[in-house]
N, C-alpha and C positions, 0 to 999 in steps of 0.2 A: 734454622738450627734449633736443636732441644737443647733446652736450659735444663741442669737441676734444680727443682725446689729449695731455692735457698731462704732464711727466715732475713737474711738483711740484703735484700737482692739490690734496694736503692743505692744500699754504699757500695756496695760491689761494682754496682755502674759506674759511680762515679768515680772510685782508682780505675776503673779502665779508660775510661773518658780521658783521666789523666794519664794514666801510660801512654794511650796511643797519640794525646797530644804530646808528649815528651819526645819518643819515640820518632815520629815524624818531623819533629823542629831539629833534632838532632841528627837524623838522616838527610835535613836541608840546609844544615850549617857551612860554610867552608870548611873541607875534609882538611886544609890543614890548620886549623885550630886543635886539631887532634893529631895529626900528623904529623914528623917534621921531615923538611922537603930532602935529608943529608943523602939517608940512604932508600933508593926509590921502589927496591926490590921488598925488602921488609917489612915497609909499608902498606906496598901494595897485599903480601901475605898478611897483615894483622887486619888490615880493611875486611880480606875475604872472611876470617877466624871472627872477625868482630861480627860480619853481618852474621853469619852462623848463629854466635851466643844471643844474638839480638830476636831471632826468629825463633828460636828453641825457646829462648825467654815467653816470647810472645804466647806460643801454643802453651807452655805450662801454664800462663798465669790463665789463658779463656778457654781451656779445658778443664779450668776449677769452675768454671760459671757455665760451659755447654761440654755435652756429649761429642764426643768425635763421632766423625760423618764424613761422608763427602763434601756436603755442604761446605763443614769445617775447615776442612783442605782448601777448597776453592777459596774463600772467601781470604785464609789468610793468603795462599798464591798470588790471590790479585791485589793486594794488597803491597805486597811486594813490588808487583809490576806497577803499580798507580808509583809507587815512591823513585823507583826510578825513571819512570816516562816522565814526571816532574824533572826528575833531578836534570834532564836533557835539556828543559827549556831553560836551566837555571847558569847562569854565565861563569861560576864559582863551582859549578857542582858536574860530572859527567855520568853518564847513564852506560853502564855496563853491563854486558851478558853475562859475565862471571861471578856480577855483584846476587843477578836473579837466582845464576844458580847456587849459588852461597847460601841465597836466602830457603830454599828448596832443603840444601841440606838441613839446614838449622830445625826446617818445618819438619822432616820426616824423623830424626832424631827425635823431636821432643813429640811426636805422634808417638813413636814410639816407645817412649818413656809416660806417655800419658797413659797410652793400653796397658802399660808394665804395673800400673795401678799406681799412678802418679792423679789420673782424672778424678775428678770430683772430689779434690785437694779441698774445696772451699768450704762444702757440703761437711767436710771429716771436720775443719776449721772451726767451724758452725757448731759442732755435736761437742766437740771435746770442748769448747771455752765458752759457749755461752748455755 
C-alpha cells in the first residue's frame, strides 16, 4: 500500500495501532454488553448499521495515512473476515455472513467518500496545524 508523506508518520501509527486494537477487542466482546437481549429484531438491525459505521470509520481514518488501491480494499476485506472467522471460535460471539457483508458496505462507502476527497485527511491535518 502507498502511504502519503506524512511529517509525524510515528504517531500516526500509533492511533492506528490503537484503533485497530480498540476496534477488534470490541468486535470480540460479548455482543450483549452492547445489546440488550428484549427486542431481537432491532438488535440484530443496529449490529448490522453498527458494523457499517465501524468499517466506513476504519477506511476514513487509513486513507488519511494510505492511497486507496486495491491493495487498500483487500486488506481492509480481510480484515473483516479474520474478525469474524475469530468470532466463530469464540463461545460468546457468532460469526455471520451478514455481519461481512455489513462490513463491505461500510468499506465501499467510506472508499467512496475517500475518492470524494475525504483521503489524505491527515496530510491536509499536517499542512494546516502544524
Amino acid at each position: 500500500m502507498t502511504h502519503y508523506h506524512l511529517k509525524y508518520r510515528q504517531y500516526w501509527l500509533l492511533l492506528s495501532i490503537f484503533i485497530i486494537f480498540t476496534v477488534s477487542s470490541l468486535m470480540l466482546l460479548p455482543s450483549h454488553w452492547f445489546f440488550s437481549g428484549n427486542d431481537h429484531i432491532d438488535s440484530q438491525i443496529i449490529d448490522k448499521i453498527f458494523h457499517a459505521l465501524v468499517y466506513f470509520f476504519l477506511v476514513l481514518w487509513f486513507s488519511g495515512q494510505y492511497k486507496i488501491s486495491f491493495t487498500f480494499f483487500l486488506v481492509i476485506t480481510l480484515y473483516g473476515a479474520l474478525i469474524e472467522f475469530i468470532q466463530y471460535f469464540i463461545p460468546y460471539r457468532s460469526a455471520e455472513l451478514m455481519d461481512i457483508f455489513s462490513n463491505q458496505i461500510g468499506v465501499i462507502v467510506g472508499i467512496i467518500f475517500s475518492i470524494s476527497g475525504l483521503g489524505g485527511w491527515s496530510k491536509k491535518f499536517e499542512n494546516y496545524f502544524f
